[in-house]
N, C-alpha and C positions, 0 to 999 in steps of 0.2 A: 514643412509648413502646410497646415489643410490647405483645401481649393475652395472650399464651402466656406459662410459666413457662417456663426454660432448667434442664435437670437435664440436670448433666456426669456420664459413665459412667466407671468407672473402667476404663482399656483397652478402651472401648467408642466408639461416634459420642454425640452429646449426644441427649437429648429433646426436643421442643419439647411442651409439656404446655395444651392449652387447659381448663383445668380449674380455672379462680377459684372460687369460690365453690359447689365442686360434691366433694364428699367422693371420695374416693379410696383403696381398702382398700389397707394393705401387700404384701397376695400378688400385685395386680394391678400395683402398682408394680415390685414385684420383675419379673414377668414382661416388661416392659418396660425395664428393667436387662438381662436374660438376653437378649433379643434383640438389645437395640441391640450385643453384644457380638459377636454373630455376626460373621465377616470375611469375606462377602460382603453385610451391610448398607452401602448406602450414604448419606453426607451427615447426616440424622438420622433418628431417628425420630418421628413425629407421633401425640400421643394425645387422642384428643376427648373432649369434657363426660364420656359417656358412659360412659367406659372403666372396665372392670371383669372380675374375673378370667376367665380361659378353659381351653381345654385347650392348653399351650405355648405359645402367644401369647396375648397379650390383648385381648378384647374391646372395638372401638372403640378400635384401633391401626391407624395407618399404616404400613406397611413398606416401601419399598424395595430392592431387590436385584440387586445385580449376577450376569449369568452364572450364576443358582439361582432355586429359587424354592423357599419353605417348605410343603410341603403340609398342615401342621397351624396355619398362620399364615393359613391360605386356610378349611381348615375342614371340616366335613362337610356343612356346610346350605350346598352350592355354587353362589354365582347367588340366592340365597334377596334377596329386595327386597320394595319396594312397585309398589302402581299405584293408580291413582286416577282418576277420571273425573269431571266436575262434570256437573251436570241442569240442563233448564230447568226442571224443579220447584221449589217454594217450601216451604218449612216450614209454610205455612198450607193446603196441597193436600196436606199426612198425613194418612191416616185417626187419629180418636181413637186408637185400640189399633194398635200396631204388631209385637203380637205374630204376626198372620196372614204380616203382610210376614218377619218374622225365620223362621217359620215356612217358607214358600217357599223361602227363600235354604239353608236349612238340608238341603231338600229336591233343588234344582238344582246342591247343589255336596255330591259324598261328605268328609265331616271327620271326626276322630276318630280313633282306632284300636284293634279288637281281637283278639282272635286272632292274638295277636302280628304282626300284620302279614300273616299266613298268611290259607291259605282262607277266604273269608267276612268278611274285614276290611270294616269298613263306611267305613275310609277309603279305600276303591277304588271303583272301576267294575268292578262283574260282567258288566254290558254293557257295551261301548264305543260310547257314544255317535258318530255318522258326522264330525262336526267334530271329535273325540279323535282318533279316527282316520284323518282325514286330515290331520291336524297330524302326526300321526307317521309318517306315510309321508314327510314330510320329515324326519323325523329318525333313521326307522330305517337307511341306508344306511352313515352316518356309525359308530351304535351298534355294527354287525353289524360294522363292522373292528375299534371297539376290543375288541368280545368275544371274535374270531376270534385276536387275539393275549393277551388277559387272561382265559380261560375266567371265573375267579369274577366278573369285573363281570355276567355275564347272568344270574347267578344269583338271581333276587328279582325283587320286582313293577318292571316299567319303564311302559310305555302303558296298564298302570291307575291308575296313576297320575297321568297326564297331566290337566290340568282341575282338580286335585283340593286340600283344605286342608291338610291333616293336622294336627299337635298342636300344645302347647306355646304358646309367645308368637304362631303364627299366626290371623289371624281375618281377618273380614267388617266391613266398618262401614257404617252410612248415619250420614251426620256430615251438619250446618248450618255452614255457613262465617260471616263475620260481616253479610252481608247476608241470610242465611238462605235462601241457595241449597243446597239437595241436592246430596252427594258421593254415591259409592259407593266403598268405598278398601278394600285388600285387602293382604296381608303372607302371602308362601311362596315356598316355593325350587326346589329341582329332587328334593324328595320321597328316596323310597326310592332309586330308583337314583344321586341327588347323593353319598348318605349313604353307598351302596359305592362310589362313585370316590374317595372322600373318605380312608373309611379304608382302603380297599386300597392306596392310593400311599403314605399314613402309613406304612401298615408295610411298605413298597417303599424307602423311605428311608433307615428306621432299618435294612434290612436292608444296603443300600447303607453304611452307615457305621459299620456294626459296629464296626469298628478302630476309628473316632472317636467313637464316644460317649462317651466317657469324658473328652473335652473338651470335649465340650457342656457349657455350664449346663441344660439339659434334653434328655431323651432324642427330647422329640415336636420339640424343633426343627430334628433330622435333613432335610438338605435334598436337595434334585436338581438335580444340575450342567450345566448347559448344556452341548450335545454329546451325551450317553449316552441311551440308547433310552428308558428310562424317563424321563426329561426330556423328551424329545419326543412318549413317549404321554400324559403325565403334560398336557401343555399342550392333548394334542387332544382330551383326553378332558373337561377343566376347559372348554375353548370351547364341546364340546357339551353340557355339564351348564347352561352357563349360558342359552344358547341353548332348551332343556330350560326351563331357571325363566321364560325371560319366558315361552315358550311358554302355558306353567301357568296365567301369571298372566291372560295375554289368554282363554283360553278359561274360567278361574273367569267372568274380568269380565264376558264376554258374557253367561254363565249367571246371573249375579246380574240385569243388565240385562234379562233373557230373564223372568226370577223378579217381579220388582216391575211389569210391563207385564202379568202377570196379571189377565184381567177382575177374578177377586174379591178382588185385594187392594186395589182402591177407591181407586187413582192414574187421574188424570187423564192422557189423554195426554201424553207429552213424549219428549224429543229429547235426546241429547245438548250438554252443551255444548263450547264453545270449548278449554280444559282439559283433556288427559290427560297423564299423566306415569307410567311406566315403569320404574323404576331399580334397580340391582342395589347389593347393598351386602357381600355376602360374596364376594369375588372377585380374581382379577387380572388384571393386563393392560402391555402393553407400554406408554411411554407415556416423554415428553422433560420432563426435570429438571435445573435448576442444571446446563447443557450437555450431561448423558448420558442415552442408552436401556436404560434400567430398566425391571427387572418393579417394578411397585408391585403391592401385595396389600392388600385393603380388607378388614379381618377387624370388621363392625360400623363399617362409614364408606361414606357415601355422597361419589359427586365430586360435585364444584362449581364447577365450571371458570365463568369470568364469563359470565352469563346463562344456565349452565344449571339448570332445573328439578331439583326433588330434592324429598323428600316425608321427614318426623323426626314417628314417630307419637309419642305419649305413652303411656299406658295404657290399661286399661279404662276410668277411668274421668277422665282427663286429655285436653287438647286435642290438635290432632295439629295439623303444621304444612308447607302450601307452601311452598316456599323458591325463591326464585334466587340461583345459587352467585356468590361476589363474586372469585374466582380468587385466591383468596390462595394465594403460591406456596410460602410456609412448611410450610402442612398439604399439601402434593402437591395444590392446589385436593381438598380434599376437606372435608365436616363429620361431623357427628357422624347414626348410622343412628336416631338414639330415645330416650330418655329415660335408659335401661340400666337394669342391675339392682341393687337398693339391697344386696339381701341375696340368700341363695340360695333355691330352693324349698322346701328341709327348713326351712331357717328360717322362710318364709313361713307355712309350712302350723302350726309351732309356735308363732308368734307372735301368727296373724290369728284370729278368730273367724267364724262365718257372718254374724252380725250385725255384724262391723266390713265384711266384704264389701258385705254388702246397703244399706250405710249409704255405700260410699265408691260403689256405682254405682247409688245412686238416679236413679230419673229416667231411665235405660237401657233398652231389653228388652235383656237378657243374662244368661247362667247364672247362677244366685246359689246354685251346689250346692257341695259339698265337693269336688270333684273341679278348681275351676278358684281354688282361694285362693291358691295359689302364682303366681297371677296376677292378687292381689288389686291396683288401685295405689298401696299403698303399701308392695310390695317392690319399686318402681322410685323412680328418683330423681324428682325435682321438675323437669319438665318445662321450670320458667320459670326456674330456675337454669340450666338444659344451655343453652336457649337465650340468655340473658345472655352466659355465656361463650362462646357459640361469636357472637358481634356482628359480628364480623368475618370472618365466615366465608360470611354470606349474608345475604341480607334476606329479611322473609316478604311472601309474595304472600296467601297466605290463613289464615285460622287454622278450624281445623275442632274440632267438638263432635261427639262420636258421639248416636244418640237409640238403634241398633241396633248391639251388636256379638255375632256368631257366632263361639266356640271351640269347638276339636275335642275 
């Protein structure tokens, strides 16, 4: 008996829906309707535990495409994943107070943002650290063509960016697995410059299909046709944004690593262990399906091809979980990127209190201000439902507990 529910589209390919026991709002249903309807999707389309509204495609949707690719189904937070690394530390070689340690972390990685992004942002690097910068001399040669033909992608922060958190659902964690082994696990993508490749090929798209929008079921699901120049900067630019994210992610890691081996935060020496994993989960890529070479696009889905590693955080204040992928070939070997979102932020911030905050991430060091309620967890779903339903999708290798988690 499948795991997945079968939702047939009307002139569209079907759904495959891994979604038992895991609530599903109508907008994001629909959005998944409107896509499968596209006629360069191909086979079906795959939606995870997870799944929940977005901008033109939905959140925690698998897509498929032949000969196109949807750049609003791909996303703005391009390349945006996890990483994670385990210690040979132990839960009982923490200092009592862990706020020094959050403190450090907070200090070795720039998070946040303001001044709209502009001058003086404290989510940048004013200095460019010499490992920022030589991470980017691999990657400015690549940048300087796509700018040389797109002027506005140069425009805005790129290599201060590099290393760095920024906002929203991103953060830091020191989790305990269930042998109470120390993680360090971290969540961002390819920052400011992901977010202009993102939206400038968006609206490269819809400009592209002006005469067809009006047959779209949405206007952001304007796509780029294999063959046309914009199709091919559109893919060179998405390989270096992603490339761009892990970068990000490896040089936060170090710097958290670098942060906690400080004489005064009162860790014992140690070592990395055995254990890292890497992975991008807003993205696309070429890749063989039910006989054909398709773009598949992962908008909030990690792959999971058999035996490979993949990481599905929870919340602030929910477990987060290792995973090896069991290749199931229904979902495009792919699962679900996280727990998702229950509700929206406006709703979050009207619904939650500081003290339902402070109550749901007791026992944490983590912001307990007004400024991060929209990222209380209980505007995401129930971690142990998403995981239920996606059973089939992977098995867990670790289960992690945050003690620290840093938002920007």
């Amino acid at each position: 008996m499948a795991s997945y529910d079968l939702i047939e589209t009307y002139g569209g390919v079907p759904i495959k829906a891994w979604t038992r026991g895991v609530p599903v709002e109508d907008a994001a249903r629909k959005q998944l309707e409107n896509v499968a309807k596209l006629p360069i999707v191909f086979h079906h389309v795959a939606a995870m535990p997870d799944v929940h509204f977005g901008i033109g495609a939905t959140v925690g949707s698998v897509v498929p495409t032949e000969r196109a690719i949807i750049p609003a189904a791909v996303g703005v937070d391009i390349g945006c994943g996890m990483m994670a690394v385990e210690t040979t530390l132990t839960a009982s070689q923490l200092p009592d107070t862990l706020r020094p340690l959050r403190t450090a972390i907070e200090q070795a990685v720039p998070h946040g943002r303001t001044a709209n992004g502009g001058r003086g942002d404290r989510g940048a690097w004013r200095k460019i650290p010499k490992p920022t910068a030589a991470a980017w001399q691999e990657l400015a040669p690549e940048y300087k063509q796509l700018v040389d033909r797109h002027k506005a992608l140069g425009q805005g922060n790129d290599v201060n960016h590099l290393g760095t958190l920024g906002t929203g659902n991103h953060f830091i964690e020191v989790c305990l697995d269930e042998r109470d082994r120390v993680w360090f696990m971290l969540h961002s993508g390819s920052r400011g410059v992901g977010n202009r490749i993102g939206t400038y090929f968006i609206e490269l798209a819809r400009d592209d299909m002006k005469q067809h929008l009006r047959n779209l079921p949405d206007a952001n699901l304007a796509y780029l046709e294999e063959g046309t120049r914009h199709f091919r900067d559109y893919v060179a630019a998405v390989d270096w944004a992603q490339r761009f994210a892990r970068r990000n992610r490896d040089l936060m890691m170090a710097n958290v690593v670098a942060a906690a081996r400080e004489p005064d935060i009162g860790l014992p020496r140690f070592e990395l262990g055995e254990l890292a994993v890497n992975c991008h989960h807003n993205y696309v890529e070429r890749e063989h399906h039910f006989g054909a070479d398709v773009y598949v696009t992962r908008k909030g889905a990690v792959r999971a091809r058999l035996g490979e590693l993949g990481i599905i955080p929870g919340s602030m204040g929910a477990r987060s979980f290792i995973v090896r992928g069991k290749g199931e070939r229904e979902s495009f070997c792919s699962c679900s990127h996280g727990a998702g979102r229950a509700m929206s932020r406006g709703e979050a911030k009207r619904r939650f209190t500081l003290d339902d905050h402070a109550k749901a991430t007791e026992g944490i060091e983590c912001r307990k201000d007004a400024a991060v309620i929209d990222e209380t967890p209980a505007a995401y779903k129930s971690i142990d439902a998403v995981m239920a339903a996606q059973a089939d999708l992977v098995e867990v290798v670790h289960e992690l507990r945050q003690v620290v988690c840093v938002k920007g």
